[in-house]
Structure formats: C-alpha cells, structure tokens
Biotite code that builds the C-alpha atoms (Angstrom):
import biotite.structure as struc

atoms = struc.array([
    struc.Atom([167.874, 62.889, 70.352], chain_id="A", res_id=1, res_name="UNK", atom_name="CA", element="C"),
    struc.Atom([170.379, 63.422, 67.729], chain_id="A", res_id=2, res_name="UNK", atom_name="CA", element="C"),
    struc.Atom([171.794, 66.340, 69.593], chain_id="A", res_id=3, res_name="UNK", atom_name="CA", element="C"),
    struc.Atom([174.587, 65.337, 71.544], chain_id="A", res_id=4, res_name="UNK", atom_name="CA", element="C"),
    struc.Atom([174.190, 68.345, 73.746], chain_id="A", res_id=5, res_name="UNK", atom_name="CA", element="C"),
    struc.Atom([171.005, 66.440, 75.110], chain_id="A", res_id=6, res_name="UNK", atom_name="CA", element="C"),
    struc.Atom([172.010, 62.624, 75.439], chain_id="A", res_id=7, res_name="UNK", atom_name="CA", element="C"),
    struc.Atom([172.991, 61.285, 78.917], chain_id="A", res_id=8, res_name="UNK", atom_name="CA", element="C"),
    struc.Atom([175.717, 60.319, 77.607], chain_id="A", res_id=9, res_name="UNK", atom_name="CA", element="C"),
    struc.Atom([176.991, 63.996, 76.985], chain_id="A", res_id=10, res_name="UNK", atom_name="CA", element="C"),
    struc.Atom([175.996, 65.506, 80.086], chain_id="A", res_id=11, res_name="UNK", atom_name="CA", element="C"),
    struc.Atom([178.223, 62.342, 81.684], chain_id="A", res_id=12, res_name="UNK", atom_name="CA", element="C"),
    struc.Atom([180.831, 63.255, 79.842], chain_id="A", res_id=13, res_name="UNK", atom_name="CA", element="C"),
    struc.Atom([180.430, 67.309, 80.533], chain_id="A", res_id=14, res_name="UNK", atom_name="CA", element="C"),
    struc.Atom([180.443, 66.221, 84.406], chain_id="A", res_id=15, res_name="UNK", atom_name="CA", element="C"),
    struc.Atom([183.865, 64.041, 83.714], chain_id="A", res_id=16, res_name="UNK", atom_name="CA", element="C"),
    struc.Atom([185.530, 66.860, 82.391], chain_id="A", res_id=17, res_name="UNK", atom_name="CA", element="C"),
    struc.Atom([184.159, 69.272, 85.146], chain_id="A", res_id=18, res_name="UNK", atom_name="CA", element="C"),
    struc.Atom([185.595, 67.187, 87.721], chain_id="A", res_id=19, res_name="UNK", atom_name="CA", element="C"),
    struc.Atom([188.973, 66.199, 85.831], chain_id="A", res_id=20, res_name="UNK", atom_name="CA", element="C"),
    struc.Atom([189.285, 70.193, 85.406], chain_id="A", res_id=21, res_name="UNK", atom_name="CA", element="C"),
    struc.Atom([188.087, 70.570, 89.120], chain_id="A", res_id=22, res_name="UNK", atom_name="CA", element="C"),
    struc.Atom([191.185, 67.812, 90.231], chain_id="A", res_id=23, res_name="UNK", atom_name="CA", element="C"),
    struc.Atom([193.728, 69.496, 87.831], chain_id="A", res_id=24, res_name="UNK", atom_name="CA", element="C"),
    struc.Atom([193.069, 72.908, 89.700], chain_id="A", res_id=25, res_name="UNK", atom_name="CA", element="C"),
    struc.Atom([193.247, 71.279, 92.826], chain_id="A", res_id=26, res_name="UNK", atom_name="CA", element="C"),
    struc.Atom([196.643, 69.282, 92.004], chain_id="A", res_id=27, res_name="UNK", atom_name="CA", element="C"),
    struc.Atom([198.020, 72.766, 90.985], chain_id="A", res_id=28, res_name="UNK", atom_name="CA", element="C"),
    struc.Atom([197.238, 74.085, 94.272], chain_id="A", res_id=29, res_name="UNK", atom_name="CA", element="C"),
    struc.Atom([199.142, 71.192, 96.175], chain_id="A", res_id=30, res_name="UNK", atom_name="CA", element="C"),
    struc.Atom([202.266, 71.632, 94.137], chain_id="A", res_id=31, res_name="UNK", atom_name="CA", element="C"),
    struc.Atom([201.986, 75.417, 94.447], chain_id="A", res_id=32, res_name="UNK", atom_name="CA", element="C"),
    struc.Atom([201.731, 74.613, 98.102], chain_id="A", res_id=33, res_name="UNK", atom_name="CA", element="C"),
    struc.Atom([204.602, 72.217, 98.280], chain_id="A", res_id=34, res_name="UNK", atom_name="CA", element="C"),
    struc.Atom([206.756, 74.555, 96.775], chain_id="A", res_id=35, res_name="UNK", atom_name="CA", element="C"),
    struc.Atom([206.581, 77.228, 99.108], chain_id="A", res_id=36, res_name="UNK", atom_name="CA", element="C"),
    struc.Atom([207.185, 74.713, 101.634], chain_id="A", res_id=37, res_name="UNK", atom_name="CA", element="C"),
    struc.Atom([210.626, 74.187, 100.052], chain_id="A", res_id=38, res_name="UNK", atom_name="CA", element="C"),
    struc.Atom([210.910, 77.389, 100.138], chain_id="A", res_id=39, res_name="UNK", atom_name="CA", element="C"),
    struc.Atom([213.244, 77.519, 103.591], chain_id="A", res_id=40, res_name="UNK", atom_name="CA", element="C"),
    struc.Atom([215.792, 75.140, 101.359], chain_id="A", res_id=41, res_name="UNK", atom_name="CA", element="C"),
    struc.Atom([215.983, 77.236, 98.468], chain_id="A", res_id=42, res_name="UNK", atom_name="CA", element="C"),
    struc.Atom([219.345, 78.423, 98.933], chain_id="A", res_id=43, res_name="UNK", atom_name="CA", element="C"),
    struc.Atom([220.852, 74.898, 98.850], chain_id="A", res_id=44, res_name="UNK", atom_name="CA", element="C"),
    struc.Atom([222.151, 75.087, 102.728], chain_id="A", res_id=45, res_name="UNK", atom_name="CA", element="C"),
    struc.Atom([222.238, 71.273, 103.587], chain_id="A", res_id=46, res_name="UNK", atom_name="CA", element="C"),
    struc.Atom([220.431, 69.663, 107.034], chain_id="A", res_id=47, res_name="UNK", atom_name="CA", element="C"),
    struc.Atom([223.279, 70.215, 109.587], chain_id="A", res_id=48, res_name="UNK", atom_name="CA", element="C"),
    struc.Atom([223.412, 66.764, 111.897], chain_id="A", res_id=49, res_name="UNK", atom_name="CA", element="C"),
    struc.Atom([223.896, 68.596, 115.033], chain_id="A", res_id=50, res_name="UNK", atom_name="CA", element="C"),
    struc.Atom([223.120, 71.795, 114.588], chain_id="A", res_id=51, res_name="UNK", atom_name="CA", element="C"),
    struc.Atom([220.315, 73.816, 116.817], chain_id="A", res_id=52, res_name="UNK", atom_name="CA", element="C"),
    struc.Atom([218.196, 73.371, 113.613], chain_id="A", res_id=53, res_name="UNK", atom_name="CA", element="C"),
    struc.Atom([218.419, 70.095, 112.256], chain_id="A", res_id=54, res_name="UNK", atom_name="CA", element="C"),
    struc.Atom([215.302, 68.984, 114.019], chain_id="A", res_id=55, res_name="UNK", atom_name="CA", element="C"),
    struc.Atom([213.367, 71.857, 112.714], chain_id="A", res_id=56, res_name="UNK", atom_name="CA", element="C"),
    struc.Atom([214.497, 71.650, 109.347], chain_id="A", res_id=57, res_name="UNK", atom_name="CA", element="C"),
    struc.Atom([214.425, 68.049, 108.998], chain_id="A", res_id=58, res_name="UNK", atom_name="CA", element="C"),
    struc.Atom([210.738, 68.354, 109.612], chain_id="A", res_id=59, res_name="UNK", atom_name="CA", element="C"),
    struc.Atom([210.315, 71.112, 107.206], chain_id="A", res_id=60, res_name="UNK", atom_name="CA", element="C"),
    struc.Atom([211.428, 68.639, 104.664], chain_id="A", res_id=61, res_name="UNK", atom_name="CA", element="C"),
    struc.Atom([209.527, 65.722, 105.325], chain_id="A", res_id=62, res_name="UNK", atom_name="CA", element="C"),
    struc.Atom([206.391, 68.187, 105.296], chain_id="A", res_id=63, res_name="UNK", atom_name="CA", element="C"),
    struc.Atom([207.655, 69.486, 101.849], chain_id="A", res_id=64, res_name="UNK", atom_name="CA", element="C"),
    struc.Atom([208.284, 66.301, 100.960], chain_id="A", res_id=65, res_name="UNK", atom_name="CA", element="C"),
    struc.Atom([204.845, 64.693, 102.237], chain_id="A", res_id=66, res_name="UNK", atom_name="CA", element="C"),
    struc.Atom([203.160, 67.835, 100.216], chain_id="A", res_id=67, res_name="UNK", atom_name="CA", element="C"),
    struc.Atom([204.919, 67.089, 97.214], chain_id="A", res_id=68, res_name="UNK", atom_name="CA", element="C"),
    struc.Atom([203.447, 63.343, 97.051], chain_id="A", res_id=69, res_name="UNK", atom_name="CA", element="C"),
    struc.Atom([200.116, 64.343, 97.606], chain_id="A", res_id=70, res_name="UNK", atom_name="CA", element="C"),
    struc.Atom([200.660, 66.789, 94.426], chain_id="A", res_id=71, res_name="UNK", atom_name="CA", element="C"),
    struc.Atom([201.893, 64.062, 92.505], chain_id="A", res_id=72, res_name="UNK", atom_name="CA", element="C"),
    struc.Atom([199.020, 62.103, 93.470], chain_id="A", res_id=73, res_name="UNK", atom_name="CA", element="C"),
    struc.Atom([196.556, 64.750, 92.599], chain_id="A", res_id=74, res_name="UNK", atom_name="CA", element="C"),
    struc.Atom([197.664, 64.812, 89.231], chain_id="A", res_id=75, res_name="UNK", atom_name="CA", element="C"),
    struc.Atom([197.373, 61.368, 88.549], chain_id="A", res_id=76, res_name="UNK", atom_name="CA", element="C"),
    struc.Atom([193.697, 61.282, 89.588], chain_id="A", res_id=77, res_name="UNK", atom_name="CA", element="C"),
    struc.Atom([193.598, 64.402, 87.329], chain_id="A", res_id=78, res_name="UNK", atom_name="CA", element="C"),
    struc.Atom([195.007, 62.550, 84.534], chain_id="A", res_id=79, res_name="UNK", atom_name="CA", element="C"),
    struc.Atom([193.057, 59.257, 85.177], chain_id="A", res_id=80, res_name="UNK", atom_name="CA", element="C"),
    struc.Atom([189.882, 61.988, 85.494], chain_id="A", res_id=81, res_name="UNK", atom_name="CA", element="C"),
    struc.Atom([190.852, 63.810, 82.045], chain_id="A", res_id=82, res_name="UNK", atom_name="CA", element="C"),
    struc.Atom([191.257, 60.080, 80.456], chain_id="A", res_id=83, res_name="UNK", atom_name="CA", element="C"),
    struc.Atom([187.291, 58.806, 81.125], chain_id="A", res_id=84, res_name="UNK", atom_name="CA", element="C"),
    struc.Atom([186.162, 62.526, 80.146], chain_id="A", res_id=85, res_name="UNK", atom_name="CA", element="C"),
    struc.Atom([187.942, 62.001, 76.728], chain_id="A", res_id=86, res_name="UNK", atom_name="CA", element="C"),
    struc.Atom([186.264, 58.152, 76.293], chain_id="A", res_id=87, res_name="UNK", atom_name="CA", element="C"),
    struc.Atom([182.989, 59.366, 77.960], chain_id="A", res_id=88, res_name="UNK", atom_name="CA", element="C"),
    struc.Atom([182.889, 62.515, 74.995], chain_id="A", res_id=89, res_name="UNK", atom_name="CA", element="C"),
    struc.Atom([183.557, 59.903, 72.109], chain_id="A", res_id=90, res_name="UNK", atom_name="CA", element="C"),
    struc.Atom([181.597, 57.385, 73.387], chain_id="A", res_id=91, res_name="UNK", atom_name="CA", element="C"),
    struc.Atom([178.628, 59.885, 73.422], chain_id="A", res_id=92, res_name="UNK", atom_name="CA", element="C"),
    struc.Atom([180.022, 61.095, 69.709], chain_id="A", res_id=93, res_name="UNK", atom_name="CA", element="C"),
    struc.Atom([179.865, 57.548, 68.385], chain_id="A", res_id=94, res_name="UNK", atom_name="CA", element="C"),
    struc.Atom([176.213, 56.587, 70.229], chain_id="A", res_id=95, res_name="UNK", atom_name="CA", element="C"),
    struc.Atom([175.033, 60.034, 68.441], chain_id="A", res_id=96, res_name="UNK", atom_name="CA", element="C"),
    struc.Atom([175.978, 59.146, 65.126], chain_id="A", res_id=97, res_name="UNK", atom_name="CA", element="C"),
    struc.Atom([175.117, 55.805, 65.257], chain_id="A", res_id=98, res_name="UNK", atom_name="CA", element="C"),
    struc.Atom([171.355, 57.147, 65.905], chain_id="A", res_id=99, res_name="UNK", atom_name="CA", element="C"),
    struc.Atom([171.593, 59.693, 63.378], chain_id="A", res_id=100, res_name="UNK", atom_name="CA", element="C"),
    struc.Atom([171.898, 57.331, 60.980], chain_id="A", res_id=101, res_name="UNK", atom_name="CA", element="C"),
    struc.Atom([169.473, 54.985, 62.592], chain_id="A", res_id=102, res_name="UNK", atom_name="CA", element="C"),
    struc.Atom([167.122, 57.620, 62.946], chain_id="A", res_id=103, res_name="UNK", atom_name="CA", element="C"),
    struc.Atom([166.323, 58.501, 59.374], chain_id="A", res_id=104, res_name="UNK", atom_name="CA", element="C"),
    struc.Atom([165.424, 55.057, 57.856], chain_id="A", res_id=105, res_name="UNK", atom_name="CA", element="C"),
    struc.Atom([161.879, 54.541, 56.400], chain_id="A", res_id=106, res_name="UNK", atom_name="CA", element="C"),
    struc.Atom([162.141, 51.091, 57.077], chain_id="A", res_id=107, res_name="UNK", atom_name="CA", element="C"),
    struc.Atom([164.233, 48.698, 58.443], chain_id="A", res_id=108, res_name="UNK", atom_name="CA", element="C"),
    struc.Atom([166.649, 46.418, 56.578], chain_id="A", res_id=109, res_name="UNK", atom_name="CA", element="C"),
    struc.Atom([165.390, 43.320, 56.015], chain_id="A", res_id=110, res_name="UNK", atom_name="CA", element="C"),
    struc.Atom([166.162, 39.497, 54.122], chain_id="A", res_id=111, res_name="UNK", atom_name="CA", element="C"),
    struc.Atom([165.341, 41.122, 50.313], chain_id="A", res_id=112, res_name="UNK", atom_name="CA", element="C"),
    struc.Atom([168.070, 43.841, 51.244], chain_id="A", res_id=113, res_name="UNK", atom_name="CA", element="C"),
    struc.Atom([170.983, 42.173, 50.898], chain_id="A", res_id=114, res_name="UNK", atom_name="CA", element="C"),
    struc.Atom([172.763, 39.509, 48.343], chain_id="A", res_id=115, res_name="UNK", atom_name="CA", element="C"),
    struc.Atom([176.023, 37.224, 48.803], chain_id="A", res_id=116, res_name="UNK", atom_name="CA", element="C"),
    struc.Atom([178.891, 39.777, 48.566], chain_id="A", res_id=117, res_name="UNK", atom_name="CA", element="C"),
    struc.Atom([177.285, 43.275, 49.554], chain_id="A", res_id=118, res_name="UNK", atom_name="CA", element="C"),
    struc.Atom([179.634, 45.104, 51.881], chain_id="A", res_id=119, res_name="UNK", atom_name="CA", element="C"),
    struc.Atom([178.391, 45.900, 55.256], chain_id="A", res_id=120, res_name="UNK", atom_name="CA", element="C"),
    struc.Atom([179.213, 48.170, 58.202], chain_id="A", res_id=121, res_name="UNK", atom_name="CA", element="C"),
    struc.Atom([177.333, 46.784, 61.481], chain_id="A", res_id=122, res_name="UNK", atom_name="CA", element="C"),
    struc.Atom([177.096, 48.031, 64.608], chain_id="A", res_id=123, res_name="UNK", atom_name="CA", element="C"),
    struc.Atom([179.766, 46.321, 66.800], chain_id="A", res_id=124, res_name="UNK", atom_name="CA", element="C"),
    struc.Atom([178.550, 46.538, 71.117], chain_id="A", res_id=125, res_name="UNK", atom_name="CA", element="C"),
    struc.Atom([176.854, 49.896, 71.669], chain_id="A", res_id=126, res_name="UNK", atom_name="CA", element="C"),
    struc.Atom([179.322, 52.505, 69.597], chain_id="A", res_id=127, res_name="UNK", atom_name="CA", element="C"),
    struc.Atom([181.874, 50.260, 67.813], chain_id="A", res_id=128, res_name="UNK", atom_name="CA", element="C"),
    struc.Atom([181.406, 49.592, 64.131], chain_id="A", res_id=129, res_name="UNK", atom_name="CA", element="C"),
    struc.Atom([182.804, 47.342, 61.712], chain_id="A", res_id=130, res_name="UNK", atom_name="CA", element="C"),
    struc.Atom([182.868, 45.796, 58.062], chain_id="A", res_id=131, res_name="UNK", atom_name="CA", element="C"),
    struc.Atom([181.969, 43.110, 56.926], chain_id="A", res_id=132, res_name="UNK", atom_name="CA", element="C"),
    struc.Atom([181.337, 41.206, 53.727], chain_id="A", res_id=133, res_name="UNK", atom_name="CA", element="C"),
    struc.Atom([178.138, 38.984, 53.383], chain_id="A", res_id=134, res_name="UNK", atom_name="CA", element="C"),
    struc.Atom([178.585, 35.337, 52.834], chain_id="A", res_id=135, res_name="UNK", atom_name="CA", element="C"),
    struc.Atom([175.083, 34.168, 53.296], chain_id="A", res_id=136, res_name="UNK", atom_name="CA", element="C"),
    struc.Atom([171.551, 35.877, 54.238], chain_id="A", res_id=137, res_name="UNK", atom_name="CA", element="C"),
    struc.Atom([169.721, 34.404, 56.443], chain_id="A", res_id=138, res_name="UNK", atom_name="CA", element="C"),
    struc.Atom([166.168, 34.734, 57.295], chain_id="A", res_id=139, res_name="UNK", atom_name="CA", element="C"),
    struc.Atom([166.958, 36.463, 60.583], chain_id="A", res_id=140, res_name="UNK", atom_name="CA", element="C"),
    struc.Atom([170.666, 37.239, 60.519], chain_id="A", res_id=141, res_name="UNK", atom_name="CA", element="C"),
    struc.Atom([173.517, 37.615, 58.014], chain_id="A", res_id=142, res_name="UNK", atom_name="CA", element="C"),
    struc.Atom([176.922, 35.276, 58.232], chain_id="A", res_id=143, res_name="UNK", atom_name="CA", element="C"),
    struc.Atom([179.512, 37.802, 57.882], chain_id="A", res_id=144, res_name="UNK", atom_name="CA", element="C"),
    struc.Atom([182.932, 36.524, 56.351], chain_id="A", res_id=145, res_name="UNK", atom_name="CA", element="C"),
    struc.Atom([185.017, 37.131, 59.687], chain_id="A", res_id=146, res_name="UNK", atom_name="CA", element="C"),
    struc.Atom([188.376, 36.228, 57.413], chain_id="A", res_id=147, res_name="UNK", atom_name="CA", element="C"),
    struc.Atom([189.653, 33.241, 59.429], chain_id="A", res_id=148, res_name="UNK", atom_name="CA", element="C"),
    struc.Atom([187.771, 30.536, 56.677], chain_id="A", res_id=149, res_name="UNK", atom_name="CA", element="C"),
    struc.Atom([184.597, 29.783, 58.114], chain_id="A", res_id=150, res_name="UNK", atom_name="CA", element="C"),
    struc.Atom([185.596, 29.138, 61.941], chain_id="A", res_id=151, res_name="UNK", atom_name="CA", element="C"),
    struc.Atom([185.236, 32.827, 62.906], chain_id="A", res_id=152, res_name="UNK", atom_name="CA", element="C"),
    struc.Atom([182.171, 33.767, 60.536], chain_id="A", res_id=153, res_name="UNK", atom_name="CA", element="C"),
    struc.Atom([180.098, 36.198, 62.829], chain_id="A", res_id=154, res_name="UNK", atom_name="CA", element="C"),
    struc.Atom([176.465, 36.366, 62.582], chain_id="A", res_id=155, res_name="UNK", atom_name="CA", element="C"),
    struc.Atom([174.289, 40.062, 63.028], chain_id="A", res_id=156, res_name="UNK", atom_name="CA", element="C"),
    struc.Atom([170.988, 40.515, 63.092], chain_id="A", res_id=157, res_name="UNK", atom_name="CA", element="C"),
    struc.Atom([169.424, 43.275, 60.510], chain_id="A", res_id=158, res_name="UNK", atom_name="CA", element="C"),
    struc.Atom([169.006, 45.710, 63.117], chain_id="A", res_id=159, res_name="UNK", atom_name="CA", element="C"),
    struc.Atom([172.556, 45.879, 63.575], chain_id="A", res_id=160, res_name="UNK", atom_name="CA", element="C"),
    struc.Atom([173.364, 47.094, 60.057], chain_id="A", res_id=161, res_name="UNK", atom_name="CA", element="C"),
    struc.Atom([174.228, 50.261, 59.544], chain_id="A", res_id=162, res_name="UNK", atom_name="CA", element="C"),
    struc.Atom([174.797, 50.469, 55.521], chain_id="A", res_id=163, res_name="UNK", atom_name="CA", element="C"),
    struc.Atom([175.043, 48.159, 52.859], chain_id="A", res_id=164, res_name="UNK", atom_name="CA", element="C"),
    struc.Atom([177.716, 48.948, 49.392], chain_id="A", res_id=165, res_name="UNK", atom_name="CA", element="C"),
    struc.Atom([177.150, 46.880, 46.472], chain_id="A", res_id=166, res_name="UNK", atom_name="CA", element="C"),
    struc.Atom([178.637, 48.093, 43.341], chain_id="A", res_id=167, res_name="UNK", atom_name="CA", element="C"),
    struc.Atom([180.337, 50.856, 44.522], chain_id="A", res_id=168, res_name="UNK", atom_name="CA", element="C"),
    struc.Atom([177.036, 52.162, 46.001], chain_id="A", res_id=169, res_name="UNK", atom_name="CA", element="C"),
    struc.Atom([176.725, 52.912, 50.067], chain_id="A", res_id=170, res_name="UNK", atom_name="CA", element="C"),
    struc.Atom([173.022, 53.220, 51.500], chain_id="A", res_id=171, res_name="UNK", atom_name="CA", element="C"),
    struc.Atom([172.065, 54.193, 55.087], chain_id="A", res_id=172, res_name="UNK", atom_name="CA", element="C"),
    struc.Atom([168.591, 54.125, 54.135], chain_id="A", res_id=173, res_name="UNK", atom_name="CA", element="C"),
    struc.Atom([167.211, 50.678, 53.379], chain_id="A", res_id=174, res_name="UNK", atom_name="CA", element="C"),
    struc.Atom([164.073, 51.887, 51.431], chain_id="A", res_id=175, res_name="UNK", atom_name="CA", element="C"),
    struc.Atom([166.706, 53.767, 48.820], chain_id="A", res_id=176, res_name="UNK", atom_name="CA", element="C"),
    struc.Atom([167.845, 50.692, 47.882], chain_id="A", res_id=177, res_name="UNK", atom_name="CA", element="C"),
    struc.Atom([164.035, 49.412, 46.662], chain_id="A", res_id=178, res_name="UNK", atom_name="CA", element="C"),
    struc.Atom([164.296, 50.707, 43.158], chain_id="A", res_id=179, res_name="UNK", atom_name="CA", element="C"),
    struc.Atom([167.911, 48.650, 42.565], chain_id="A", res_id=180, res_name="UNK", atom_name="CA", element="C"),
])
C-alpha cells in the first residue's frame, strides 16, 4: 500500500482537485459572463437620470453587477477547493511515507533499542513527525526531552518511532541496530 496512487487518501485528494479544477472552470465562466454583460457600458456613457433609458440601463448594471459577485464568489470556493486538494495530496504524501518506512521493519522497536540520549524522530498524530531526544526508556514508552525542563517531557510509545540516531548513525529498521 506504499503506492500512493492506491491509498484512499490519494484518490480523496485526486477528487479535491477534480472538483477545485471543476469550480475554477466554472468561476471563469461567470466572469466571462459578467463581462459581456458590461458590455452595453463599455464606452463609458454614464446612467442618464431621466433619460428614456435610465431604467433599462440601470438594470443592466445591477445584473452585471449581481453577475460579477457571483464570479467573485466562485473563485473563492475555487480557491478554498484548490487549498484542501493541496493538504489532502500532502497529507496522503506524508501517510505514504510514513508506511514505507513502517513497512519494511523485521521487527518492531522495542525497550533494548534505545539508551538515554539516542535521537529520535516519532510519529506526531497520523502524518506529522518530530524529534526528539530520549531522557529515559521505559518499559512501554520513552520520556522524550520536550525542552521546557521536565514539565513538558512527552511520552511515545515504541510503535510511534520512526528512527533512532546514536552516534551519528540513523536506523529505520530496528533489527539493523542488533549487531551495535
């Protein structure tokens, strides 16, 4: 499932940016629309108070002008549409690579894997990562030195570890690290 072209996460980002492009082509139609309906001002003649064809033109406009909102407003839920495509395609990115590297241990990390001071990168939510250094191993967990002196120490479970570096050394794999 390392494929990104299969995950469900893919195909719901491929069906974000199908309907952001579907909303951009449909804003582009409104303001193509909403021009031609400006198109009876397009000489610069001002509405005439008084004349035969202020009524008329006066409701030309507010069409025109009506049109031209709803353009706007298409474009906006275009945007907003192109915006969740982009997170919904790196969201799937991140997910993927997190299992491709999840996907090729032999075993899983466990207590013997890790000392006081390794450096770790953990798996943060679903797709976030982050770094940590180890300040105690635990039977079940490791206390992560958050920064903040002890107050803000997180704790992860070994499932959650994505690769350890000790000595300048950074496995993905936890049964490469047996023979160190």
């Amino acid at each position: 499932m390392s494929d990104t072209s299969e995950s469900p996460e893919s195909r719901k980002a491929e069906r974000l940016q199908q309907r952001a492009d579907r909303l951009t082509e449909t804003a582009d139609q409104a303001s193509e629309r909403a021009s031609a309906m400006y198109g009876r001002f397009a000489g610069g003649q001002p509405l005439l108070r008084g004349h035969h064809s202020y009524r008329s033109a006066r409701r030309d406009k507010n069409r025109a002008d009506a049109a031209s909102d709803r353009a706007i407003d298409a474009y906006k839920a275009a945007e907003q549409a192109q915006d969740k495509a982009k997170w919904a395609k790196a969201h799937a990115a991140a997910k993927a690579e997190i299992a491709a590297v999840t996907s090729t241990r032999e075993r899983p990390w466990g207590q013997s894997d890790f000392q006081v001071g390794d450096i770790v990168a953990v798996r943060v939510f679903e797709t976030g990562t982050s770094t940590y250094r180890v300040k105690r191993v635990n039977k079940k967990t490791l206390t992560l030195d958050g920064g903040g002196g002890g107050w803000d120490d997180p704790k992860r479970e070994y499932s959650r570890v994505l690769s350890r570096t000790r000595s300048g050394v950074t496995i993905t794999n936890p049964a490469d690290g047996d023979t160190t």
